[in-house]
C-alpha positions in Angstrom: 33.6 14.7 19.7 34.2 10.9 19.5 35.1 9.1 22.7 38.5 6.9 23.0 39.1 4.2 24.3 41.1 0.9 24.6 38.6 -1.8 24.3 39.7 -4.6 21.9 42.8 -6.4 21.2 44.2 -8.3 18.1 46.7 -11.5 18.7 48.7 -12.8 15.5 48.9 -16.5 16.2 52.4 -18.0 15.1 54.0 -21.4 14.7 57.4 -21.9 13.6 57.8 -24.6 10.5 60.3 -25.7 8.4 59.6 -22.8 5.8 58.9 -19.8 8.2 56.2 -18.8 10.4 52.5 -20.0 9.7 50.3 -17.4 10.6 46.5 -19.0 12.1 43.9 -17.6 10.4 40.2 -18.0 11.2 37.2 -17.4 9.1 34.1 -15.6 11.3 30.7 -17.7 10.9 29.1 -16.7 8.3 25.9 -15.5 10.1 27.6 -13.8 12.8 26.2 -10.5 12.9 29.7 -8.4 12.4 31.9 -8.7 9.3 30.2 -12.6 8.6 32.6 -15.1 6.7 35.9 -12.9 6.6 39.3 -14.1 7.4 40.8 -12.6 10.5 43.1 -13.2 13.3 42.2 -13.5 16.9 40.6 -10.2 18.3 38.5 -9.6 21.0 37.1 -7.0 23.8 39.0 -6.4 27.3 36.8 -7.4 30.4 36.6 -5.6 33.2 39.4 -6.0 35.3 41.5 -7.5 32.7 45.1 -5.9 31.2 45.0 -6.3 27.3 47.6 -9.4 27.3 45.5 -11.1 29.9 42.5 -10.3 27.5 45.3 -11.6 24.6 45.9 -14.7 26.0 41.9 -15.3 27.2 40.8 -15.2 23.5 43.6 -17.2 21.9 42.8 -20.3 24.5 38.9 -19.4 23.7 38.8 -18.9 20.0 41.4 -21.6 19.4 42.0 -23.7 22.1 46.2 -23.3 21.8 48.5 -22.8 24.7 50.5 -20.2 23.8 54.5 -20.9 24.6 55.1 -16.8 24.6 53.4 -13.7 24.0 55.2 -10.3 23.0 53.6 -7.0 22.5 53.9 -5.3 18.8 55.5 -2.0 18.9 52.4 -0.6 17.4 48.8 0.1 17.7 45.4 0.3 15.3 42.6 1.7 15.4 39.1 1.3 15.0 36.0 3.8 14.6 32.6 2.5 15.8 30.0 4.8 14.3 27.2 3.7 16.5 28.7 4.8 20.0 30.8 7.6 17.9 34.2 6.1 19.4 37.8 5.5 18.5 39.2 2.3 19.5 43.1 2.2 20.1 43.8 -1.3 19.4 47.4 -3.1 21.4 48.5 -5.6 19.1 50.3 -8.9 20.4 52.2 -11.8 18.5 51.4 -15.8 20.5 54.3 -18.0 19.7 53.1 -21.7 20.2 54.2 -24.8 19.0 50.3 -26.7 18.7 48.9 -27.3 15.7 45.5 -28.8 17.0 43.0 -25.9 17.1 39.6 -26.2 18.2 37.7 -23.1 16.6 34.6 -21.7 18.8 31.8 -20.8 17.5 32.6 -17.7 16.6 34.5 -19.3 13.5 33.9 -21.5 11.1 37.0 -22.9 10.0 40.9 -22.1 10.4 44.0 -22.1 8.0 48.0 -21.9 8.6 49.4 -19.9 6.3 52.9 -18.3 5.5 52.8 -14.6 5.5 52.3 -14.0 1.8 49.3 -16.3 1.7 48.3 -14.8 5.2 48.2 -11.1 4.2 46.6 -12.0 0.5 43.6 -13.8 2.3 43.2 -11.4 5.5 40.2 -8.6 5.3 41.6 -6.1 6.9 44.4 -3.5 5.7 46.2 -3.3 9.1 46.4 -6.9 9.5 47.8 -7.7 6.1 50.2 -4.9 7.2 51.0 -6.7 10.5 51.9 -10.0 9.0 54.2 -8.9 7.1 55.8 -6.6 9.4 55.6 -9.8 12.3 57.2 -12.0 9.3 59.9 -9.6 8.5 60.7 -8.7 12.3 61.0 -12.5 13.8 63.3 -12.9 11.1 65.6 -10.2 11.6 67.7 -9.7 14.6 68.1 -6.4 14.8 64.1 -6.0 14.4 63.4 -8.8 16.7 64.2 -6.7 20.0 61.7 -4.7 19.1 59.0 -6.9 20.1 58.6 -6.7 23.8 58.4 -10.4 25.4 55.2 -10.3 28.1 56.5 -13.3 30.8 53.6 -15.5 30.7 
C-alpha cells in the first residue's frame, strides 16, 4: 500500500495590475533532471522542522527573490504520486500577494513570465495548476469567494 504524506507545497505568485492579476510563471532549466523546461509555479519540499507556509514563503524568496506582502492558504489540496518511493503526496496550495515586479530566478529556472490567468493556465504543464489559476482568478475577484481564502499573518 502506498505511503502518504505531506511533503511539497505549490505557491501561486500574484501581482495586482491595471488589467487583473498577473500570475509568475517560471520555466524549470532545461537540464534539470525532473520535468526539464516546463512552465510551473513555485513548488517545493517542506524541511524538517518547517510548517508548509513557512516552506511557502522560503521558496518564493529562493526561487524568485520577491517579498511577499501576504500569503493565504487555498481551500484545496493536490496530489501527487511518486512511483519510485510508492507514495502519495497531499499537496497545501498557497496564493503570495506582492507588489514587486523584479524577480531574480535561481537556478532552478531558466526564465520567468507575468501572465493574466487565461495566458497563465494555457502555458502551465500541469492540469491542477491550470485549474488553480483560474479558480485563484475567479475567487480574488469575487467577494463572496474571496473569504474563502484563509489570510496566514506573515
Amino acid at each position: 500500500m502506498p505511503e502518504v504524506n505531506s511533503i511539497f507545497i505549490e505557491c501561486y505568485v500574484v501581482r495586482p495590475s491595471k488589467d487583473g492579476l498577473k500570475f509568475l510563471l517560471l520555466k524549470r532549466s532545461d537540464d534539470d533532471s525532473l520535468y526539464p523546461g516546463i512552465w510551473q509555479i513555485v513548488t517545493g519540499r517542506i524541511e524538517a522542522g518547517e510548517k508548509a507556509y513557512e516552506t511557502a514563503l522560503r521558496e518564493v524568496g529562493e526561487e524568485t527573490g520577491l517579498t511577499p506582502e501576504k500569503l493565504f492558504v487555498l481551500p484545496h489540496t493536490t496530489g501527487l504520486y511518486l512511483p519510485d518511493k510508492d507514495s502519495v503526496s497531499i499537496i497545501p496550495l498557497f496564493v503570495c500577494l506582492t507588489r514587486d515586479k523584479e524577480v531574480k530566478i535561481s537556478r532552478e529556472h531558466s526564465s520567468f513570465l507575468w501572465l493574466d490567468a487565461r495566458k497563465a493556465a494555457q502555458k502551465l504543464f500541469f492540469k491542477s495548476q491550470k485549474e488553480n489559476v483560474n479558480f485563484i482568478d475567479k475567487g480574488f475577484g469575487k467577494k463572496s469567494l474571496a473569504g474563502t481564502f484563509i489570510e496566514i499573518k506573515i
